[in-house]
C-alpha positions in Angstrom: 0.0 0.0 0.0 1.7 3.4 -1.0 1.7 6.5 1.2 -0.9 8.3 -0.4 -3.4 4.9 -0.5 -5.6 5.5 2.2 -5.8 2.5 5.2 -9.2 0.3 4.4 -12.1 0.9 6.5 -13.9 -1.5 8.7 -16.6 -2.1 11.0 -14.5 -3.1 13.9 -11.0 -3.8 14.7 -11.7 -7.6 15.6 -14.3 -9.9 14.9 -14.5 -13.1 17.0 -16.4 -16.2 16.1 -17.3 -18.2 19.1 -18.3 -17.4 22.3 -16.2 -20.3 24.4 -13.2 -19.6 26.8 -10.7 -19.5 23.8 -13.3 -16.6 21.7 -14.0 -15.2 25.3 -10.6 -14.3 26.7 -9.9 -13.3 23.0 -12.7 -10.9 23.1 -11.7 -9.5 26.5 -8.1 -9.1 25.6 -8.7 -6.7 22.7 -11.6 -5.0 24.2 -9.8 -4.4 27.3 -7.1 -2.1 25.8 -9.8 0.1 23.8 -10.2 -2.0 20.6 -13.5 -2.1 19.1 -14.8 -5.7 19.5 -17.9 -7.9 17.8 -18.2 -11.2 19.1 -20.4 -13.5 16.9 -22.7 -16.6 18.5 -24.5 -19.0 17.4 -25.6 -20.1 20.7 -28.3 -18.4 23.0 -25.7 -18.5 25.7 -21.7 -17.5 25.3 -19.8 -20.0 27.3 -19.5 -22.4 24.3 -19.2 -25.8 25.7 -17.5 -25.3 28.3 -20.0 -23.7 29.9 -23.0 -25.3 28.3 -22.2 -28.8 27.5 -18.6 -29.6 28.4 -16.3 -28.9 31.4 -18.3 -26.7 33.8 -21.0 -29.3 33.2 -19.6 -32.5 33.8 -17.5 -31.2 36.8 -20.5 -29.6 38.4 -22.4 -33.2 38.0 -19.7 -34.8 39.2 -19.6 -33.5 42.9 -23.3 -33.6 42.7 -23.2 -37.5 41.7 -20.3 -37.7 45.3 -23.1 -35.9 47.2 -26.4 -37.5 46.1 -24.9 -41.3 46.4 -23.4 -40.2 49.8 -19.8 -41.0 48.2 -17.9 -39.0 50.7 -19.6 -40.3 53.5 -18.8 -43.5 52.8 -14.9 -42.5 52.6 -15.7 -41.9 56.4 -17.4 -44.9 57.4 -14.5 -46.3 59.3 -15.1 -46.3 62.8 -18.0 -44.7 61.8 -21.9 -45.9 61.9 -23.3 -43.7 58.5 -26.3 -44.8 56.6 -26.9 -42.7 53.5 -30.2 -42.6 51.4 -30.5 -40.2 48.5 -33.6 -39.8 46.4 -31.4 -39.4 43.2 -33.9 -38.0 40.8 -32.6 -36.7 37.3 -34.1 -33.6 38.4 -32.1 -33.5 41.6 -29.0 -34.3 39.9 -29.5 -31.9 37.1 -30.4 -29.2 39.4 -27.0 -27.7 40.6 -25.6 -28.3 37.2 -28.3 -25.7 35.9 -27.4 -23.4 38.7 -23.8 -23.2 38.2 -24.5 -22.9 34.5 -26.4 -19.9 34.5 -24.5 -17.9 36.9 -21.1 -18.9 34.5 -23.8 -17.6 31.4 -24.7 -14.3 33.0 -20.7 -13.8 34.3 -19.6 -14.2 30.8 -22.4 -11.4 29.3 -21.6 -9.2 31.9 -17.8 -9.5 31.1 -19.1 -8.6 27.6 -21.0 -6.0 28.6 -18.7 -4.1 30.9 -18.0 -0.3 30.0 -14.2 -1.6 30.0 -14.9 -3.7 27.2 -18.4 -2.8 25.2 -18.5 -5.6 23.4 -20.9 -5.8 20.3 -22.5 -9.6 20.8 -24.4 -11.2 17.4 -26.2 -14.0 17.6 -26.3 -16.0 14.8 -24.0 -18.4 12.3 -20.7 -17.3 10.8 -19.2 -17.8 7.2 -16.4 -16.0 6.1 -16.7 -14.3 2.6 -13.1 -12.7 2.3 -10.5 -12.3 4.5 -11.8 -9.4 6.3 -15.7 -9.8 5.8 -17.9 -12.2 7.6 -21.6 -12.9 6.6 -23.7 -13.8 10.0 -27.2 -15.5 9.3 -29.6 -14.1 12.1 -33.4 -15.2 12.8 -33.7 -11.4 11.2 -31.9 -12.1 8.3 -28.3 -12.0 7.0 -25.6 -8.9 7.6 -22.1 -8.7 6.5 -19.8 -7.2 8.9 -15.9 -6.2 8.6 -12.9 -6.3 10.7 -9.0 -5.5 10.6 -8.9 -8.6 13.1 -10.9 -11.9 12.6 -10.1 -14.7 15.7 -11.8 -18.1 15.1 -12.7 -19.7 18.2 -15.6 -22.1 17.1 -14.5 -25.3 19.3 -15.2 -28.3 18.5 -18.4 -30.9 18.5 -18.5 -34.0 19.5 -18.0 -37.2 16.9 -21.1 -38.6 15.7 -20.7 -42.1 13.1 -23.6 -42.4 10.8 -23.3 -45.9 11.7 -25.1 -45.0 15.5 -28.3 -44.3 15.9 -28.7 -41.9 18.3 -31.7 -40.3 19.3 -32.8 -38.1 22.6 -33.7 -41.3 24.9 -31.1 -43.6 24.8 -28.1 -43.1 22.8 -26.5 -39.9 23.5 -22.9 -37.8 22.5 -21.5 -35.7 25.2 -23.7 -33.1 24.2 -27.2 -34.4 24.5 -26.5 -36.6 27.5 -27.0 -33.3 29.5 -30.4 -34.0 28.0 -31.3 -37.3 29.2 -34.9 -37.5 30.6 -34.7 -40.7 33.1 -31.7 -42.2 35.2 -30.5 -45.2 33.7 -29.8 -48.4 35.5 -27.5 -49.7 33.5 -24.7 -47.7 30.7 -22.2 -48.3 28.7 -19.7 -45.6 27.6 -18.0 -45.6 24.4 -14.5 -44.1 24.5 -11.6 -44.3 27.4 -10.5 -40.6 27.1 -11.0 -37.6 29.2 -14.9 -37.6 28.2 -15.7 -41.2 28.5 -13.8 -41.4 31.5 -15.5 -38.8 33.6 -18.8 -40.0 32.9 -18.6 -43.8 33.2 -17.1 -42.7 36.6 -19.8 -39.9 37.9 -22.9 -42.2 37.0 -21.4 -45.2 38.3 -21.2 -43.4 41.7 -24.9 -42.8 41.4 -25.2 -46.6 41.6 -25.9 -46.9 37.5 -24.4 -50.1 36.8 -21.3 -48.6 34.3 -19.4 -50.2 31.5 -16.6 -48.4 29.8 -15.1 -49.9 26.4 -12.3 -48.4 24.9 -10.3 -49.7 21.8 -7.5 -49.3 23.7 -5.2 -51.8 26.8 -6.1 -49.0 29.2 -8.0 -45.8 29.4 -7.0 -42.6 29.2 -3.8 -44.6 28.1 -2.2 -41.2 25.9 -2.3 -38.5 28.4 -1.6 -40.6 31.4 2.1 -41.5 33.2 1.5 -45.7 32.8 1.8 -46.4 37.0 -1.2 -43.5 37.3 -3.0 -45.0 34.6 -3.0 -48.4 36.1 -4.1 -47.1 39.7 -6.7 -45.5 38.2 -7.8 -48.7 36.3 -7.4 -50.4 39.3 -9.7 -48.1 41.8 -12.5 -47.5 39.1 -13.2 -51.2 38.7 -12.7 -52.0 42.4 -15.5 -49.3 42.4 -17.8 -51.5 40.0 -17.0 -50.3 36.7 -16.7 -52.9 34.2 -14.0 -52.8 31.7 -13.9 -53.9 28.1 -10.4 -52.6 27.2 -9.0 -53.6 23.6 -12.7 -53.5 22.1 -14.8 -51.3 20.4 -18.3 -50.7 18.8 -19.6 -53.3 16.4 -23.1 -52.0 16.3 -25.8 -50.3 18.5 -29.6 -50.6 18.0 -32.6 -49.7 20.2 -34.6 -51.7 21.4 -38.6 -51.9 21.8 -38.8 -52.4 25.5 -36.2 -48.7 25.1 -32.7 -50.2 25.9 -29.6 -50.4 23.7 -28.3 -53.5 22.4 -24.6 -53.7 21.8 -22.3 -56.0 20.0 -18.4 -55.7 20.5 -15.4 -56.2 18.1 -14.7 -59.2 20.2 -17.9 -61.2 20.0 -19.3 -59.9 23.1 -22.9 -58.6 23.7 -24.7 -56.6 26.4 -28.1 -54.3 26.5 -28.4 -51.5 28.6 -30.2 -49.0 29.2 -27.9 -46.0 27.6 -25.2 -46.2 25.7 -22.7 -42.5 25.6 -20.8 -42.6 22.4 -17.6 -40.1 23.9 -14.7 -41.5 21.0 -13.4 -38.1 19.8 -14.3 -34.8 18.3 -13.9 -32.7 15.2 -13.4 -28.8 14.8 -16.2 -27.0 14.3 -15.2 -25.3 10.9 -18.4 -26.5 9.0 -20.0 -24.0 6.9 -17.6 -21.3 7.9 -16.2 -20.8 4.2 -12.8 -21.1 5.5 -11.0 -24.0 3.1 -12.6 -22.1 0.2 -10.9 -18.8 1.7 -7.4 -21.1 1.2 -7.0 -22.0 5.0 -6.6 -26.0 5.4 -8.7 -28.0 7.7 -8.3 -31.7 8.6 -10.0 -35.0 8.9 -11.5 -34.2 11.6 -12.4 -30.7 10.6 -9.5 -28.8 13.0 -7.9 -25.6 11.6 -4.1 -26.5 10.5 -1.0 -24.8 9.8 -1.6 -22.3 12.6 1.7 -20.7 14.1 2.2 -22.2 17.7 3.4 -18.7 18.4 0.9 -16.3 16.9 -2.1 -18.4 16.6 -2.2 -16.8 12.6 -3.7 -19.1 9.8 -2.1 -19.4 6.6 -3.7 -15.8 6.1 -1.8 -13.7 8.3 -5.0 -11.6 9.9 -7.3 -14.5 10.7 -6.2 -16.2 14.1 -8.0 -19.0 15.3 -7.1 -20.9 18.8 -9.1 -23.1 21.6 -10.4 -26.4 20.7 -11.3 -25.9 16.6 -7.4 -26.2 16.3 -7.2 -29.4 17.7 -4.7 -30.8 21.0 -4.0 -30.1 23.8 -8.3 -28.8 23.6 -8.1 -27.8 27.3 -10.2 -24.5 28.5 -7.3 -23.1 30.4 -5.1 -23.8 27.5 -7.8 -22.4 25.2 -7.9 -19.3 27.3 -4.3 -18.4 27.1 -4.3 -19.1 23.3 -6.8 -16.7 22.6 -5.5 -13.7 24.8 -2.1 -14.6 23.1 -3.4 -14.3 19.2 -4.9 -11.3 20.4 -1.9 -10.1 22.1 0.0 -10.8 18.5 -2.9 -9.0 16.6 -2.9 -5.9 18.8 0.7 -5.7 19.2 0.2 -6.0 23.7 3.9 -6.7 24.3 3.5 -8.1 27.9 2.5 -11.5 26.5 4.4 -13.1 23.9 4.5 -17.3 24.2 2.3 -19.8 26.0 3.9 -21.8 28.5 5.8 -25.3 28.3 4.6 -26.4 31.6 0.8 -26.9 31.1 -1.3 -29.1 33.7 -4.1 -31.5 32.9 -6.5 -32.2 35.1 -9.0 -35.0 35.1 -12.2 -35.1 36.8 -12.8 -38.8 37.5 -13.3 -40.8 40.8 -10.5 -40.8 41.4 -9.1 -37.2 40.2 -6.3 -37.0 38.4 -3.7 -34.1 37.3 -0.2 -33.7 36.5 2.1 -31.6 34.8 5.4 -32.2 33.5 7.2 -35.4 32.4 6.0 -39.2 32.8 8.3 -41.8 33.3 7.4 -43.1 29.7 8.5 -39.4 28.4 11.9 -40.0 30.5 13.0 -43.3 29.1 12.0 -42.1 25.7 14.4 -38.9 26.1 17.2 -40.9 27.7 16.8 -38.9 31.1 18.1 -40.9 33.7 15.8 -40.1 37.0 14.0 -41.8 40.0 10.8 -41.5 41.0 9.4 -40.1 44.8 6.2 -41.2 45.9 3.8 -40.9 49.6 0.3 -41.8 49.8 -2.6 -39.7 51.8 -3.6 -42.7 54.0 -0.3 -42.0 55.1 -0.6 -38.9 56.4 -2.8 -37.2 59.1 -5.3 -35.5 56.3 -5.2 -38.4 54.0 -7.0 -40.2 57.2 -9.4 -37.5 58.1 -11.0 -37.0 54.4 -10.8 -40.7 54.2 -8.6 -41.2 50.8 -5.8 -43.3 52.2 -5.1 -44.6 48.6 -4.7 -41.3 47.0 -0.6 -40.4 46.0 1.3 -37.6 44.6 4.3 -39.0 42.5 7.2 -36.9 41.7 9.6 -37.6 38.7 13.2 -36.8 39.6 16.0 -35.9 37.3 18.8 -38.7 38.9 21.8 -36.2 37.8 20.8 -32.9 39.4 17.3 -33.7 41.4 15.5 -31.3 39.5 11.7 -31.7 39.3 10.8 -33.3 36.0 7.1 -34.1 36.2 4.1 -34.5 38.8 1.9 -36.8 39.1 -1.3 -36.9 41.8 -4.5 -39.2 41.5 -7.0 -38.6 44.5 -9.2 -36.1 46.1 -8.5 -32.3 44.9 -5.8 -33.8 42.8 -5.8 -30.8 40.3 -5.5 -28.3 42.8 -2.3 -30.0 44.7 -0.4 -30.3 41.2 0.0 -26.4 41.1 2.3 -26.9 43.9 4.5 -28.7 41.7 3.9 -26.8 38.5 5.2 -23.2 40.6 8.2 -25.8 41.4 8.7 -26.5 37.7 7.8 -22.9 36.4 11.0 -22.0 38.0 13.6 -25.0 37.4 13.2 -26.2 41.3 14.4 -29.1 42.8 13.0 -31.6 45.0 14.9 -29.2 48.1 11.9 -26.9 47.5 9.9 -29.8 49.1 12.1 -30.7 51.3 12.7 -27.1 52.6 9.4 -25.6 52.6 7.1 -25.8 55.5 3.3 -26.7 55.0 0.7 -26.8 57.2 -0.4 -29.7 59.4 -2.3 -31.8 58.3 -3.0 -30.9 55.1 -2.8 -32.9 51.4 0.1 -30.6 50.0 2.8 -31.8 53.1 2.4 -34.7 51.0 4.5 -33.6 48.5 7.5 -33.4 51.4 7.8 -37.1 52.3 7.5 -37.9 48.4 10.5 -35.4 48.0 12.6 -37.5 50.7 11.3 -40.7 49.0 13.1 -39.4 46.1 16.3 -38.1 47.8 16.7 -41.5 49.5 16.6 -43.0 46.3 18.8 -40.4 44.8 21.4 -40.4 47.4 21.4 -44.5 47.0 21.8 -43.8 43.0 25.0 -41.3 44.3 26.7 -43.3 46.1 26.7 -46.3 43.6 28.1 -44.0 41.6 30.7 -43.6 43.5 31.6 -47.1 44.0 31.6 -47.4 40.5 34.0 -44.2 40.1 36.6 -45.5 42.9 36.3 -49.4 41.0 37.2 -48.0 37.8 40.2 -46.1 39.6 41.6 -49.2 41.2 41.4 -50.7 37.7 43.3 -48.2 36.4 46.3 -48.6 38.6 
């Protein structure tokens, strides 16, 4: 553009296409330092399904399904005469969900709303017509609006096979099974991840009689250290979760008396009364225009070739982050990702790169988080380490919360003690790996543990007598070094 061109025009500075915590924190970044902001939805509610259908949901459900089946009582039962009888109605199990819900709903509008932002919010469906218009399809009709800025934050939706019928009473995605009308007595859950996991978990503490089949030797088997992944196979079928691992779906069909009939890959058969289909998701790019504007999407219908830095497409003022570009699809990472592109966009140097260190937490019975290496990731890099370990049951709180099996499990570098990774499964396990993650933020060693002082009794003095269960075993891996070194010098002579 020469001097005397004059700069193009547009309705706003940024346009942001989803609502969700990647689109939100986008939206919140720019408006924040005085850029003009629209943020298009197609939803009734922003949120996206994190608020609506995902995260918030399932977490909220989950301490309601601990509470209604008297869960945590029964952690206390020792020593202890407790009978517990819940009326677990859908409606009484739905009902805190819907609370939390809509006080997330109105948060996120009044964020929007805020004189320190003044967002513009449209409702309606998004496709892009060049790289700086977008056409939104309202219940009034269609308008075209402009930006400098477009951020795509459309998330993703869950995976649904043409080869399953669902329907609204007994086969659901992880969308509609917010929708259920009736408690099952019996379900089976399709797909070991995150999802799958979760859910099997939650309604088998509300006594439903839960299977989980993944295709798969264990669930959860990609994003968990292996030792973690077996205790947590371990506790859930102790719990009464049955387990068909290295299966999958044949076929599904309902029923007349309205139960589910399944057939597995390996011969076996079951009927139930639900059946949650949770094996993976695709982006939510559908419709949006965005392949024919030159911008590749996937398979599975994720945004590719975006900068891990920028969050920039293949056309240099359209970002897009959160789910729709595929892994790590967590709503903390999502969150960063968009106030990053933004950052980039607007040129707000006191944010430049997304951290390294990112945790994951799992909301299962057991929790689970960590952050960090595995041991799988060590002996894969060639890092020589040990590992530290402690249980709750031994310690004070462990014993009054009733979780003696519980266990934070530190990963050790063997040359230096430096923290490598963190590993905790048990009650407010993704809380109690932050501990560790401040440790790693800053290149700490197990001596931070060992040094610190927490208070007594509490979960996170945990993480001291799994730092000396590490220094025993490193000062044991020293010292046969040593023997080694002084061997090799009476060789020598």
């Amino acid at each position: 553009m020469s001097a005397s061109t004059p700069k193009p025009t547009y309705d706003f500075e940024l346009i942001v296409i989803g609502g969700g915590p990647a689109g939100e924190k986008g939206t919140a970044q720019a408006a924040y330092f005085g850029h003009r902001v629209c943020l298009i939805e197609e939803w009734k509610e922003l949120g996206g399904a994190c608020i609506n259908w995902g995260t918030l949901a399932s977490k909220t459900l989950r301490e309601s399904a601990l509470f209604l089946s008297g869960f945590r009582t029964r952690q206390l039962g020792e020593g202890m005469a407790v009978e517990f009888k819940a009326d677990v109605s859908l409606s009484n199990f739905m009902a805190r969900k819907n609370m939390v819900q809509l006080r997330e709903q109105q948060r996120a509008r009044r964020s929007m709303e805020a004189p320190w932002h003044n967002v513009q919010i449209k409702r309606g469906t998004a496709r892009l017509a060049d790289p700086h218009t977008v056409l939104v399809k309202t219940l009034e009709g269609e308008i075209t609006l402009t930006a400098e800025i477009i951020l795509i934050a459309t998330g993703s939706v869950p995976a649904r096979p043409p080869s399953i019928p669902f329907n609204d009473e007994t086969i659901f995605d992880s969308t509609t099974i917010l929708e259920m009308k009736r408690l099952p007595k019996s379900m089976a859950v399709v797909g070991g991840g995150v999802i799958g996991s979760e859910y099997a978990c939650l309604f088998n503490a509300l006594g439903v009689k839960s299977a989980l089949i993944h295709p798969k030797g264990r669930a959860l088997d990609s994003l968990l250290d292996a030792e973690i992944g077996e205790e947590f196979m371990t506790r859930i079928r102790s719990a009464g979760v049955e387990l068909f691992m290295n299966d999958s779906l044949e076929s599904a069909a309902r029923t007349n008396e309205n139960t589910v009939k399944l057939k597995l890959k390996s011969g076996k058969e079951m009927e139930v009364d639900a059946l949650l289909y949770a094996l993976g998701r695709s982006g939510n790019t559908g419709g949006m225009g965005l392949k024919e504007l030159g911008i590749p999407i996937g398979k599975y219908g994720h945004v590719e070739r975006v900068d891990p830095m920028t969050y920039q497409t293949t056309i240099p003022n359209i970002y897009a982050a959160g789910d729709v570009i595929g892994a790590p699809a967590l709503a903390s990472t999502s969150m960063e990702q968009g106030r990053l592109a933004m950052c980039h966009a607007f040129k707000l140097h006191y944010k430049s790169k997304l951290s390294t260190i990112l945790p994951a937490g799992i909301y299962t019975i057991p929790e689970i988080s960590q952050v960090g290496r595995t041991e799988q990731d060590c002996q894969r890099e060639g890092i020589p380490y040990v590992v530290g370990k402690s249980r709750f049951g031994q310690h004070g709180r462990g014993l009054i919360i009733g979780d003696t099996e519980g266990m934070i499990k530190l990963i050790v570098d063997a040359t230096n003690g430096k923290l490598l990774g963190v590993h905790v499964i048990g009650e407010i396990a993704s809380e109690l790996v932050h501990i560790g993650m401040a440790c790693l933020m800053y290149d700490g060693d197990i001596d931070f543990f060992i040094q610190a002082v927490f208070n007594y009794p509490t979960l996170g003095d945990v993480y001291k007598y799994a730092a000396y269960d590490a220094l025993g075993k490193l000062n044991r891996v020293r010292a046969e070094a040593v023997k080694v070194a002084e061997q090799l010098r009476a060789e020598a002579k």
